[in-house]
N, C-alpha and C positions, 0 to 999 in steps of 0.2 A: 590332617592331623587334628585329631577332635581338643586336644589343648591348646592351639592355634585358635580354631575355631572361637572357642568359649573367651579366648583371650581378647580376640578382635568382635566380640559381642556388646553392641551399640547400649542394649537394653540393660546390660550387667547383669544378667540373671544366670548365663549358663556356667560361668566360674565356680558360685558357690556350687548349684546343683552337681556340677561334677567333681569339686572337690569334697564333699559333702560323698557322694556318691560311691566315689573311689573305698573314702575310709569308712563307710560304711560295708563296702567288701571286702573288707580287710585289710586293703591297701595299705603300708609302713608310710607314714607321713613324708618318712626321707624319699622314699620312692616317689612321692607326689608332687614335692618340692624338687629330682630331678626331671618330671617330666614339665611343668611350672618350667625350667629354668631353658631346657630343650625349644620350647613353644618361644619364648622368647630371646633364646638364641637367633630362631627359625626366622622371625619376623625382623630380626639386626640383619639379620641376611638381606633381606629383602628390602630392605629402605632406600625409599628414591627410585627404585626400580618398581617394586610390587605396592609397596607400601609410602604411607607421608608421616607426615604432623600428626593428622588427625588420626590413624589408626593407633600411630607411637602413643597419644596421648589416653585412648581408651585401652590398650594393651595393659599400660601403667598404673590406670586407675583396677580395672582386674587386678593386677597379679597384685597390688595392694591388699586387695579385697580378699583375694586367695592367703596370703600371706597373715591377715587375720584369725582366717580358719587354723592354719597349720603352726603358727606361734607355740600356742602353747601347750600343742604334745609335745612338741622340739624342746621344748624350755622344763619340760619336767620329766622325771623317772616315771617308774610303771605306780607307785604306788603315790603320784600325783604329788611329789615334792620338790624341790627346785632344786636343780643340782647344783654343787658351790663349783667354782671355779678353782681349776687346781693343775692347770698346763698353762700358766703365766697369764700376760696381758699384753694385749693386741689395740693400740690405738690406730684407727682408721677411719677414714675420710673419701671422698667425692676430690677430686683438685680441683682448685682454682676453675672459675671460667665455665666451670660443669656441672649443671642440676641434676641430673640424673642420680637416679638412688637405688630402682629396683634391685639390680646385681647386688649393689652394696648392702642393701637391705639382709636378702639372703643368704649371702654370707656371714655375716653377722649374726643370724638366728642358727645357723648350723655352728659358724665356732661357737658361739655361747655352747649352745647343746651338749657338744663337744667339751665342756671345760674351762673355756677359756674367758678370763675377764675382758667383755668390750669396750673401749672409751669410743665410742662413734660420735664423731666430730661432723656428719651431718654431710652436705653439698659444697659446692664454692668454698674450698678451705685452702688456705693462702699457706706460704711456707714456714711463717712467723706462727701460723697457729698448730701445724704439724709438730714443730719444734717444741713449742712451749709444753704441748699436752704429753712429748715424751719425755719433757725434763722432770712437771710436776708428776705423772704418774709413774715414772721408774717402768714403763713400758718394756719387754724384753722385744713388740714388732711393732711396727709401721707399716699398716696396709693402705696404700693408694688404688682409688680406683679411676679411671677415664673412658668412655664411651666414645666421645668424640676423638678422633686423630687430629684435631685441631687443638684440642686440652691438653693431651699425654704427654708431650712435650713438656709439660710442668714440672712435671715428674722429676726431671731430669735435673730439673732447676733444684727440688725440694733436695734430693739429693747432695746437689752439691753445698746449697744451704748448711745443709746438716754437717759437710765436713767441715767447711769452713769455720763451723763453731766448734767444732771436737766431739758433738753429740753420739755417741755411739748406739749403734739401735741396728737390729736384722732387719731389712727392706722386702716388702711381699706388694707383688702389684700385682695388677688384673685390669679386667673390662673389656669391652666390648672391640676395643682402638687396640689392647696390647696385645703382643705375642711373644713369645719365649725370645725370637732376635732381636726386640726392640728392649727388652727386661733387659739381656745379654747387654748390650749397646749402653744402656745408661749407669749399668752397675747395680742393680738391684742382685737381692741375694734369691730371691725366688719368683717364680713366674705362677699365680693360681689361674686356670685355666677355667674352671668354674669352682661351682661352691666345695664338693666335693675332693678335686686336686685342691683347692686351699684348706682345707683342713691337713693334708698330710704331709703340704707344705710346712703349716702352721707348726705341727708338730714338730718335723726335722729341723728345724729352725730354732724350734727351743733346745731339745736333745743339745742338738749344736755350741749352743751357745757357755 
């Protein structure tokens, strides 16, 4: 898979050229950031088996570097203006105990794209800080995300967090650790599969509400 490929590229040079490449052939930036999202699926597959540390950690530093490129057609209209935000607000987060960001990353630049206002709360975010950022910004979602199956568990925690205080908020998780049984299992209101299913999570979710 040549997005694989350019992902696990030590030199860092075949990301841009082929993202670079793509929208030079026309390629829809969305199309580019699913095939981005594929490649990096591909290599979560592989971790520990095919893959270590060190590939995870140049994979990361690409789709960075890709994610660059593709920002800010995502982030503006055709006549190159910044779309407002006007299908609510989505504050989301990394949990606890978990650096990882790419996924989060790209989800974040599609819902923007999409409409939505992001409070992106960054990595290692605790459940007092999930809380807090829902109360101050009137957030209508809460997105978590976990890579690790040793994190996602958090999840579970921030959840209950949140009733115990009364905080009311629609719940959207994802990552690399979640699946639609484990979403099911902790009570969350939605499961985003990748960046794409969370947007129309996103959506139903407001609708909903």
């Amino acid at each position: 898979m040549e997005m694989v490929e350019a992902l696990l590229d030590v030199r860092k040079k075949k990301i841009v050229a082929l993202c670079n490449g793509r929208l030079e052939s026309g390629v829809s930036p969305y199309k580019v950031i699913e095939e981005l999202t594929d490649g990096l699926r591909e290599i979560g597959r592989g971790y520990r088996e095919i893959y270590f540390d060190a590939e995870l950690m140049v994979a990361g530093w690409n789709a960075k570097k890709a994610l660059e490129i593709l920002k800010p057609l995502l982030q503006t209209g055709h006549n190159g203006s910044r779309q407002e935000a006007k299908n609510g607000k989505i504050v989301i987060g990394t949990v606890k105990g978990d650096v990882h960001d790419i996924g989060k990353d790209i989800v974040c630049i599609m819902l923007s794209s999409e409409g939505f206002e992001i409070i992106d709360l960054g990595t290692d975010v605790s459940k007092e800080q999930f809380a807090e950022a829902v109360q101050r910004t009137g957030a209508n979602i809460l997105g978590m995300s976990a890579l690790l199956t040793t994190t996602r568990e958090y999840m579970r925690e921030v959840i209950e967090y949140l009733r115990e205080k009364d905080i009311r908020v629609k719940i959207m998780v994802g990552g690399g650790a979640v699946t639609q049984e484990f979403a099911d299992e902790i009570g969350a209101d939605a499961y985003g599969m990748d960046a794409i299913d969370a947007i129309k999570k996103a959506k139903m979710l407001v609708h909903a509400s």
